[in-house]
C-alpha positions in Angstrom: 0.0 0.0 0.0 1.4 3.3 -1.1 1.9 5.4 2.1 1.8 8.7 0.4 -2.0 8.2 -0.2 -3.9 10.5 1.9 -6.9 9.1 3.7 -9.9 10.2 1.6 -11.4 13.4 1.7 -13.6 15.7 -0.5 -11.9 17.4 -3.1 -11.1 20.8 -1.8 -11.3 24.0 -4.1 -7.4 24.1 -4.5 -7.0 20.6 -5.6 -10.2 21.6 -7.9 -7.8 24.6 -9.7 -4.7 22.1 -10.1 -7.1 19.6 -11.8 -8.2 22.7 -14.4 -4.7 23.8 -14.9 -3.0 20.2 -15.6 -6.0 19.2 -17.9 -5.2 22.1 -20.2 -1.6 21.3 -20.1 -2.8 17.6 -21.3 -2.4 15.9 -18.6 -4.1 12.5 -18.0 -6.0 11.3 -15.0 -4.0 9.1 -14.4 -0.9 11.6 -14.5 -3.2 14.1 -12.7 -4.2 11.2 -9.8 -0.6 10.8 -9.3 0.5 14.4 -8.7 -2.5 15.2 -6.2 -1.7 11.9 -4.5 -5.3 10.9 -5.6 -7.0 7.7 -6.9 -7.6 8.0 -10.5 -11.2 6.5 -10.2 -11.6 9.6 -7.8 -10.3 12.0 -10.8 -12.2 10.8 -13.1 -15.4 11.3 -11.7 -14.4 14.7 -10.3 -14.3 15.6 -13.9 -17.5 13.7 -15.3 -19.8 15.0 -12.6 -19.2 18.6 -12.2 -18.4 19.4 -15.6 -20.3 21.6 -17.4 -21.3 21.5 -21.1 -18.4 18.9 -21.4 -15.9 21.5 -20.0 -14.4 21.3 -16.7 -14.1 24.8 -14.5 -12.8 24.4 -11.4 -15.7 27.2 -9.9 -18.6 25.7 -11.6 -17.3 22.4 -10.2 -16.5 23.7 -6.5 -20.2 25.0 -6.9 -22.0 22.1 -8.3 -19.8 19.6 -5.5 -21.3 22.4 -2.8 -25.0 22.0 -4.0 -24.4 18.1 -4.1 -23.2 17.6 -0.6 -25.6 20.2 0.8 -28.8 18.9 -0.7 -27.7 15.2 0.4 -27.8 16.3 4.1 -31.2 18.7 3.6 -33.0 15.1 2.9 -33.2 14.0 6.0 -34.6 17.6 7.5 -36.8 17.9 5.2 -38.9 15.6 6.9 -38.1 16.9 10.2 -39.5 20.8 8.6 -42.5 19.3 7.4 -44.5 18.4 10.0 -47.3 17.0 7.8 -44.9 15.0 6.5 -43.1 13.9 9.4 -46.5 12.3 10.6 -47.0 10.3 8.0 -43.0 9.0 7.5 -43.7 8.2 11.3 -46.9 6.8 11.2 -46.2 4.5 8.0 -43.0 3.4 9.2 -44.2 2.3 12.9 -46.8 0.3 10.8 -44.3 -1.5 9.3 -43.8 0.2 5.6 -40.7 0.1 4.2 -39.0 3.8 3.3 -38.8 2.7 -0.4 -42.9 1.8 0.3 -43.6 5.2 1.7 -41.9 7.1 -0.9 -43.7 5.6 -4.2 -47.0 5.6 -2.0 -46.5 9.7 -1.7 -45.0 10.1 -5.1 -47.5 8.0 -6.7 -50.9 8.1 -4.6 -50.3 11.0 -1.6 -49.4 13.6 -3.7 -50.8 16.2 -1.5 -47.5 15.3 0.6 -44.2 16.8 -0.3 -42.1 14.3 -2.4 -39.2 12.7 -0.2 -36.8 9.5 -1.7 -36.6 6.5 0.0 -32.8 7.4 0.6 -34.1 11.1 2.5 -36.4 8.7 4.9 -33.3 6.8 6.1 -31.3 9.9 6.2 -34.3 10.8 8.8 -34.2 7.4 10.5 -30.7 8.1 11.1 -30.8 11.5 12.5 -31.3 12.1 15.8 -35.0 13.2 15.3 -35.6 9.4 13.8 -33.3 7.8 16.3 -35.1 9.7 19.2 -38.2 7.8 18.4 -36.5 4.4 18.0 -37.6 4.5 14.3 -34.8 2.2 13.2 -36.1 -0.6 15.0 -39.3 -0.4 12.6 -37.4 -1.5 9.6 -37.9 -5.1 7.9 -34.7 -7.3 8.2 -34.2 -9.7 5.9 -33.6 -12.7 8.1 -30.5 -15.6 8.1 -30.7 -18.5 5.3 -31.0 -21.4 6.5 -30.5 -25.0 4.7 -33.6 -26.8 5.0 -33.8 -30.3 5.6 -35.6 -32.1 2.2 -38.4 -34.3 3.7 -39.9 -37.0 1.5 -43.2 -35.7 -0.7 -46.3 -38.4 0.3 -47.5 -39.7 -2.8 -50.6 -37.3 -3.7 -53.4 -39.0 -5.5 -54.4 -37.7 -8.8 -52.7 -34.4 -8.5 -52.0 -31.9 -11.5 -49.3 -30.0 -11.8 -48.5 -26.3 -12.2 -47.4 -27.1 -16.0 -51.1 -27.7 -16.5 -52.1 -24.7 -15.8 -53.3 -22.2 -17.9 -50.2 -19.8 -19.0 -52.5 -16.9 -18.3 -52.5 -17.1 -14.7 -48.6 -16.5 -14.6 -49.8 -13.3 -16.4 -52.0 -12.0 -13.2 -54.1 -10.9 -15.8 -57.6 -11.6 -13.8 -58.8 -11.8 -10.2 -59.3 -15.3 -8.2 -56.5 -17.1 -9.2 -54.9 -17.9 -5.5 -52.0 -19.6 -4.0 -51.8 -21.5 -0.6 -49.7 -22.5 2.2 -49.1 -23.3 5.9 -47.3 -21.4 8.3 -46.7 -24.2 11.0 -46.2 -23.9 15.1 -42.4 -24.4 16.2 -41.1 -27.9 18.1 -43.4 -27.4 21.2 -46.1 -25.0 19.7 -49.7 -26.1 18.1 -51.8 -25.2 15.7 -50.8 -23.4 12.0 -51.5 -20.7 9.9 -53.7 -21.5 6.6 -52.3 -18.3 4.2 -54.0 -17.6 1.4 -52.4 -14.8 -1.6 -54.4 -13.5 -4.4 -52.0 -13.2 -7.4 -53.7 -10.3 -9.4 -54.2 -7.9 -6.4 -50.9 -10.2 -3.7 -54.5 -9.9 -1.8 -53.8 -12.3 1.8 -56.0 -13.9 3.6 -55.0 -15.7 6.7 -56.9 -18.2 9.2 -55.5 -20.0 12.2 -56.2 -23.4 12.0 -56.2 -26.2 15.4 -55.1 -29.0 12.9 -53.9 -29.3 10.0 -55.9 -32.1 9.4 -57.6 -32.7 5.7 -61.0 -32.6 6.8 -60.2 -29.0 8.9 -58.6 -27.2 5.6 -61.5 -28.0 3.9 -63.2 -26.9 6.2 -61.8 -23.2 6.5 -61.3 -23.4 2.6 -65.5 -23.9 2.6 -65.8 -21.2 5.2 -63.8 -18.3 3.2 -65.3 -19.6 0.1 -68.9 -18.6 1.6 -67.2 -15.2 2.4 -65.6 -12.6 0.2 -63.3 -15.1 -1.9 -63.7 -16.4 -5.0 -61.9 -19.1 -6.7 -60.6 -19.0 -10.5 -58.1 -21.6 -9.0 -55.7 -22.6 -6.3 -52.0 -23.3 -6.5 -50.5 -25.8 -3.5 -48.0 -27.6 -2.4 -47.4 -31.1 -2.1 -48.5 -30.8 1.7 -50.1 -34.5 3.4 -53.0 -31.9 4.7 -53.8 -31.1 0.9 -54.3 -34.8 0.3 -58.2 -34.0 -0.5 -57.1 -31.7 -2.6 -60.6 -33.5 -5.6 -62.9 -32.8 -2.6 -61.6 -29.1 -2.2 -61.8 -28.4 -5.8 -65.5 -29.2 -5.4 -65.6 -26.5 -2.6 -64.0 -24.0 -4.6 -65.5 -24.9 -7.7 -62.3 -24.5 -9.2 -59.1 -26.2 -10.4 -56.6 -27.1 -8.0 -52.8 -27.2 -9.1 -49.8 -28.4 -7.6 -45.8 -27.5 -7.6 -43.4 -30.1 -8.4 -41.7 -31.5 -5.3 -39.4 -29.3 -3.4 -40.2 -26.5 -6.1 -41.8 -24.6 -3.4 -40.4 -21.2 -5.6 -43.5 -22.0 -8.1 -45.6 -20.5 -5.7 -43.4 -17.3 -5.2 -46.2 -15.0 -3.9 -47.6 -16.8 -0.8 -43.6 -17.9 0.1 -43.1 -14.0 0.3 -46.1 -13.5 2.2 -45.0 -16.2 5.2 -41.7 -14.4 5.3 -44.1 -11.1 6.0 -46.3 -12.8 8.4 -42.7 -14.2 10.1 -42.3 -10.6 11.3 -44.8 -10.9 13.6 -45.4 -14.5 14.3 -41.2 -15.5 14.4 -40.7 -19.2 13.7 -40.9 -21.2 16.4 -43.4 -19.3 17.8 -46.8 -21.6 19.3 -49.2 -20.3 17.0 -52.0 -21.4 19.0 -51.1 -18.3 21.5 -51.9 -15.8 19.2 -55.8 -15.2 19.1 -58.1 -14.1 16.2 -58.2 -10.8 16.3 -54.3 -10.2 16.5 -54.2 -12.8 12.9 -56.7 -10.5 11.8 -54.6 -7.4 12.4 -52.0 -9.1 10.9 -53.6 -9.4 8.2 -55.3 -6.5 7.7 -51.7 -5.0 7.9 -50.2 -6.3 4.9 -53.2 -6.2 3.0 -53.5 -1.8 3.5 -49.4 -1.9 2.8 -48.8 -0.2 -0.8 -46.2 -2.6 -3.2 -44.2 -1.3 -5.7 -45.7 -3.9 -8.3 -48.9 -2.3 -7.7 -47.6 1.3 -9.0 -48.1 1.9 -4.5 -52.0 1.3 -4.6 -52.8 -1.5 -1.5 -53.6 -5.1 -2.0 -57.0 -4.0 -0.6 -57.3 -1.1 -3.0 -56.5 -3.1 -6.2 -58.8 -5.8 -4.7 -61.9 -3.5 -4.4 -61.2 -3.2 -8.3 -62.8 -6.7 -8.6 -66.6 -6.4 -9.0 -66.9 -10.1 -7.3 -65.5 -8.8 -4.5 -67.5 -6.1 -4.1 -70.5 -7.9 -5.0 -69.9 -10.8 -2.0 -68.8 -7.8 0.5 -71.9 -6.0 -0.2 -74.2 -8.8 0.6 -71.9 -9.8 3.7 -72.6 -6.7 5.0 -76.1 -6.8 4.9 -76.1 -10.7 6.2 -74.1 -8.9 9.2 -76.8 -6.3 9.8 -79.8 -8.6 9.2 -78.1 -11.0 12.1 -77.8 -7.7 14.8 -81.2 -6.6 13.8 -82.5 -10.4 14.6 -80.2 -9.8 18.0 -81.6 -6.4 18.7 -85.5 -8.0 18.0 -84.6 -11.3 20.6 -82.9 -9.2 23.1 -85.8 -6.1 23.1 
């Protein structure tokens, strides 16, 4: 290691001058690297950023470098000045959106907010007004990888695989075509998550289950198909608990397909969603410790969080697109206040 090199600093407004005055002399960078005890990588991008009109001077460049470093630290205050702003950074974050989520949802959607990057958000996490507020700790990690022990695939009956499948559902060109999945209790836990993901609208849906017995996931699958969901078809693994898989195609009243063993990647979508839901319920958690209406908030969590694939709309908001939805909503809502009227009539 060359111990002549300085330890790096910004270019300084001198070093800026001797840059202009070898360059006209026709110096290289290289040559010009070498003099000012610089890396030539750090030359060369002196003179390709702050150039103007393809011709370096050393004041325009000391100006534009200026401008540069002193909008990079405004990004973080400029959600700490706007207190509108600040609310909703703070607000969004503690509900778990990412900064890259918050920023598309206000560029695209919010536009009544002033615009701020994902990268000015962190620069506010990191501040002292974000870190005063603990606001770091409300960013998604991504967690370890872990090598996962292959178990053997029970011979499923009659099942037909994802290459069946119609090539328009990769397309998410229509609603109801949905994915499924467990989320299962750790060593000493009980019970299991049944998660269901929408792939037009990455819509979830998520019931705890007791057992993960056939005849209770038909069961829930019968229960949500009498509520708001409908079925163009369902996408599984090669789970023992989906062995009835012909009797819960009759339920649906749709097609049910199936991933190749250990090809769990075929149903990308509801994979993500577990490693969501694994925020909140970490693995090796005992499911059956977490009641209703926290799976419910859950859920209702990820479903109001805007995606980027979604242009920052909300699973929900791209879901109320879908007439059938609306259409089974509407009527569950007046089922709900038909049964409290019946209440109010018993109980008067």
């Amino acid at each position: 290691m060359n111990k002549n090199k300085k330890s790096y600093q910004h270019l300084k407004k001198a070093e800026r001058l001797e840059i202009s005055i070898l360059l006209k002399r026709g110096y290289g960078v290289r040559d010009i690297a070498s003099t000012l005890e610089r890396s030539p990588g750090t030359i060369s991008e002196e003179i390709k950023n702050n150039s103007v009109n393809g011709i370096y001077d050393p004041f325009k460049a000391n100006h534009k470098a200026y401008v540069k470093r002193k909008y990079s630290k405004y990004q973080g205050m400029k959600v700490v000045k706007n207190l509108e702003l600040r609310n909703y950074v703070e607000k969004k974050l503690q509900e778990d959106w990412s900064p890259e989520e918050i920023s598309g949802r206000i560029n695209n959607i919010e536009k009544h907010l002033k615009y701020i990057s994902a990268k000015g958000i962190y620069k506010f996490i990191d501040s002292p007004y974000g870190d005063s507020k603990g606001l770091r700790c409300c960013l998604r990690h991504k967690g370890k990888k872990r090598n996962k022990k292959r178990v053997k695939v029970t011979q499923l009956e009659d099942r037909i695989f994802i290459d069946k499948r119609p090539k328009i559902i990769e397309k998410r060109v229509n609603f109801g075509d949905w994915e499924g999945d467990f989320i299962v209790s750790g060593k000493n836990g009980k019970g299991a998550l049944l998660v269901f993901y929408e792939r037009k609208s990455r819509y979830t849906v998520i019931r705890k289950i007791n057992s993960r017995s056939t005849r209770i996931v038909n069961q829930h699958v019968k229960e949500i198909t009498g509520e708001f969901v409908h079925f163009n078809s369902l996408t599984l693994d090669n789970d023992i608990s989906f062995a009835k898989h012909v009797e819960m195609s009759e339920l649906i009243s749709a097609p049910v397909y199936f991933c190749h063993p250990y090809h769990s990647w075929e149903k990308g979508g509801v994979e993500n969603i577990n490693k969501l839901i694994r925020q909140y319920i970490p693995k090796g958690s005992d499911i059956s410790r977490y009641d209703k209406e926290e799976i419910k908030v859950i859920e209702d969590t990820l479903n109001d969080r805007p995606k980027k694939c979604l242009d920052f709309k909300t699973p929900l908001e791209v879901m109320e697109e879908n007439d059938q939805f609306k259409k089974i909503k509407y009527f569950d809502i007046i089922n709900i206040n038909l049964v409290e009227q019946k209440r109010a009539e018993c109980s008067a």
